[in-house]
C-alpha positions as CSV (number, residue, x, y, z in Angstrom):
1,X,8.9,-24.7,10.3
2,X,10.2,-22.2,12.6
3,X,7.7,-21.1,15.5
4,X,8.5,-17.9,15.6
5,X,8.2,-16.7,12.2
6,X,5.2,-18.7,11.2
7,X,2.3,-17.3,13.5
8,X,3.9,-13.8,15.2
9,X,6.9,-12.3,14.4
10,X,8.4,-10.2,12.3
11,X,7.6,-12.1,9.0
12,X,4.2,-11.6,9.2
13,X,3.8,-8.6,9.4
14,X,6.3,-7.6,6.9
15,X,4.7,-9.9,4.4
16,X,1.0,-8.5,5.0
17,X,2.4,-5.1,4.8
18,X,4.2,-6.7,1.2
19,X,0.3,-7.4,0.4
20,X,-0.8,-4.1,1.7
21,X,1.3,-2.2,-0.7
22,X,1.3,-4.2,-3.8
23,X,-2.0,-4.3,-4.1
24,X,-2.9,-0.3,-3.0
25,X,-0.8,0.7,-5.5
26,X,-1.7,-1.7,-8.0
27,X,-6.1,-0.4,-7.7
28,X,-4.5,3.2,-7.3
29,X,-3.0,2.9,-10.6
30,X,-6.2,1.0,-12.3
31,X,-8.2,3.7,-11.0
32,X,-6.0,7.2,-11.8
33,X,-6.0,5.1,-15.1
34,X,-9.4,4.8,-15.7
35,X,-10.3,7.8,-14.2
36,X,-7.8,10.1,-14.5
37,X,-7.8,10.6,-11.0
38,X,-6.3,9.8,-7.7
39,X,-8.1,9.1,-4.7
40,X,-8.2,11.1,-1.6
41,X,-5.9,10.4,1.3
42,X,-8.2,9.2,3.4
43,X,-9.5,6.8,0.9
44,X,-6.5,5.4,0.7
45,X,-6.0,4.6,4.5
46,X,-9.5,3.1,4.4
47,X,-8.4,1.0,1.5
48,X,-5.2,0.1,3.1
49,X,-7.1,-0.7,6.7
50,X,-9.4,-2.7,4.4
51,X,-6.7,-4.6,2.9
52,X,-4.7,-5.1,5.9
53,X,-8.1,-7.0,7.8
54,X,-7.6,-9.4,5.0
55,X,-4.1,-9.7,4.6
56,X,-3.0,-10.1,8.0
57,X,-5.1,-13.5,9.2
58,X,-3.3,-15.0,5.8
59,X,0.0,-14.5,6.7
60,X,0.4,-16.9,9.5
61,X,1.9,-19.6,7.4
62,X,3.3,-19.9,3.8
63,X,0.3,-19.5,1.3
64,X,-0.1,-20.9,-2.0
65,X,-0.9,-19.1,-5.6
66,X,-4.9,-20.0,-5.3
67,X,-4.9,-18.3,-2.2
68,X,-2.8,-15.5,-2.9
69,X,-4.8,-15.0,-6.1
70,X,-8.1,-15.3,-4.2
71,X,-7.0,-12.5,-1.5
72,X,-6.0,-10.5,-4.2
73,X,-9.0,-10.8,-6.3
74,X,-11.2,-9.9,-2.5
75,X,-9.0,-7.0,-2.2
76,X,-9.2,-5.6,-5.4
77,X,-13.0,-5.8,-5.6
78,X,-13.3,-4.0,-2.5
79,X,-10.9,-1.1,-3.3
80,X,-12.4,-0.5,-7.1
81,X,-16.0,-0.4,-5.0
82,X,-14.8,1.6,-2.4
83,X,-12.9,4.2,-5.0
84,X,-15.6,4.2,-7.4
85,X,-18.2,5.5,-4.6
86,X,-16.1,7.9,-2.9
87,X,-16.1,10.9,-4.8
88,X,-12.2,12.2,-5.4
89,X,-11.5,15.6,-4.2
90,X,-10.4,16.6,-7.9
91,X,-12.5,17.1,-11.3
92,X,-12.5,14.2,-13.1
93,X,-10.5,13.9,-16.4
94,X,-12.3,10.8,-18.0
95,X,-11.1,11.5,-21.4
96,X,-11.0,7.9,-22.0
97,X,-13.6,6.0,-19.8
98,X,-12.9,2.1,-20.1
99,X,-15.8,-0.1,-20.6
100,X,-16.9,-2.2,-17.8
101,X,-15.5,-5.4,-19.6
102,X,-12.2,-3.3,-20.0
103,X,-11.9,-2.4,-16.5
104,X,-13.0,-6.2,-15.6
105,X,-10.4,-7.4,-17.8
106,X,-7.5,-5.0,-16.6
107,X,-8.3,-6.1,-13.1
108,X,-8.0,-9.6,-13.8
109,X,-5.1,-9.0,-15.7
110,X,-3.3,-7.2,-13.4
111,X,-4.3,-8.9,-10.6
112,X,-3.3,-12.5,-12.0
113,X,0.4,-11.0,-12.7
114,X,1.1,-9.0,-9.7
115,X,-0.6,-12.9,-7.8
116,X,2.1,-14.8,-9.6
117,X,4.9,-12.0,-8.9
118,X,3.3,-12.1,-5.0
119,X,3.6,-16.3,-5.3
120,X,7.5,-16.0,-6.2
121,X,8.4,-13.7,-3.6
122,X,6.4,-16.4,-0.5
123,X,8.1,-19.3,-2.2
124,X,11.9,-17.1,-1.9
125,X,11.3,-15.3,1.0
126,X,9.9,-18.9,2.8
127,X,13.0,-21.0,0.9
128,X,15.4,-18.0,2.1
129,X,14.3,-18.8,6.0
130,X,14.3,-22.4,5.7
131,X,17.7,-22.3,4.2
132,X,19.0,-20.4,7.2
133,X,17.1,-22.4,9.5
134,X,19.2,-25.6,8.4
135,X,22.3,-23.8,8.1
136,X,22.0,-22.2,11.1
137,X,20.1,-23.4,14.1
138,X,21.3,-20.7,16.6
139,X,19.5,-18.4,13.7
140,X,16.4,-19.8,14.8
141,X,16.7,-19.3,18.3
142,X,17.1,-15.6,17.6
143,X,14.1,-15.6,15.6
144,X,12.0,-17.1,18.6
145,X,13.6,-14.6,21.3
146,X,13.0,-11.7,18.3
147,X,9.4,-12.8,18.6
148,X,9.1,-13.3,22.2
149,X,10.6,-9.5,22.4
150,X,8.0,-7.5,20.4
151,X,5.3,-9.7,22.0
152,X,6.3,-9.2,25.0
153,X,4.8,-5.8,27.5
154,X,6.9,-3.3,28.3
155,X,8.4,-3.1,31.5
156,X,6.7,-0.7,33.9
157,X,8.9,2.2,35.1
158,X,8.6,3.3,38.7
159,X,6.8,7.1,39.0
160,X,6.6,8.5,42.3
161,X,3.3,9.8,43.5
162,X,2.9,13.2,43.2
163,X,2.4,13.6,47.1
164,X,5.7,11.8,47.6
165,X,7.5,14.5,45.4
166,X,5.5,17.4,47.2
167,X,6.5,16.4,50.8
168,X,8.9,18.9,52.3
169,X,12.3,17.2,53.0
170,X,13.0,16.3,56.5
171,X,15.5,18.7,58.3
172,X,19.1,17.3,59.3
173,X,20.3,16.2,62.5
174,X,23.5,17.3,63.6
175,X,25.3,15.0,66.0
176,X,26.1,17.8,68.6
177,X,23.5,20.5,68.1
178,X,22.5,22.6,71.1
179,X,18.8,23.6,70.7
180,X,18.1,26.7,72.8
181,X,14.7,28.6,72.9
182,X,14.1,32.5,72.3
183,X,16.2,34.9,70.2
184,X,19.8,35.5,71.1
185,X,20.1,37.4,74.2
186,X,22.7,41.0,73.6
187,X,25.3,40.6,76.1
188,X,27.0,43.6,76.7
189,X,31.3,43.6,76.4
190,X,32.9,45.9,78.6
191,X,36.5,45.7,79.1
């Protein structure tokens, strides 16, 4: 495996955000479905902050269909309560208002597909960067520094104080200045 994209990196968090999406969309859809509705904005970030807490701890290493499936299920459950008890900002259509067992059965359904479809893309996407890990181990190498990159802080810039910008600048010194005191004296030219 290669360090770098197995624990931080940029592969884990493009696959939790893979998760993140798929399975938003997919309750968002179940639920303007059943309810002829779509959830507030502000639903949906909860949702997605919801789904991101679980997706994000799975993603350190390659996961198998169980798991996915399970994650999926966790997340799906949690969305449908979460949209069902906040109210939407529309009316509701409800024109046809699945059954309980419907609505169970669509989520299982749906969520059993879209766990396969998320199962194929772990088992490319992981085959795709083992493949270039063989082929080429400078690859690699880039994926650790890549890593070590966004973990690592940004550099501090220098800021002057503010006292240090307010100082007056010191006046210049002239090799050969004559200082003299008192105002010029009026010296009067008779010829």
């Amino acid at each position: 495996m290669i360090s770098g994209m197995t624990s931080q990196g940029l592969l884990r968090e493009a696959r939790a955000l893979v998760f993140v999406l798929v399975c938003l969309s997919l309750s968002v859809t179940l639920h303007t479905w059943a309810h002829g509705d779509q959830p507030p904005i502000l639903v949906l970030m909860a949702g997605a902050g919801l789904v991101l807490s679980v997706a994000l701890p799975l993603t350190g290493r390659q996961r198998g269909l169980p798991v996915i499936a399970a994650g999926l299920a966790v997340t799906q459950a949690g969305l449908h309560g979460l949209f069902t008890l906040v109210p939407s900002g529309g009316a509701h259509v409800m024109t046809t208002m699945p059954t309980p067992g419907t609505m169970l059965a669509a989520h299982v359904v749906a969520g059993g597909l879209t766990a396969l479809w998320l199962y194929a893309g772990e088992v490319a996407v992981w085959g795709l960067v083992r493949w270039l890990a063989r082929r080429m181990p400078a690859l690699s190498v880039l994926f650790a520094l890549v890593a070590l990159r966004l973990l690592a802080p940004a550099p501090r810039r220098f800021r002057p104080r503010l006292a240090a910008l307010r100082a007056p600048l010191p006046a210049p010194v002239f090799r050969r200045s004559v200082e003299r005191r008192g105002p010029p004296s009026t010296v009067a030219v008779t010829a």
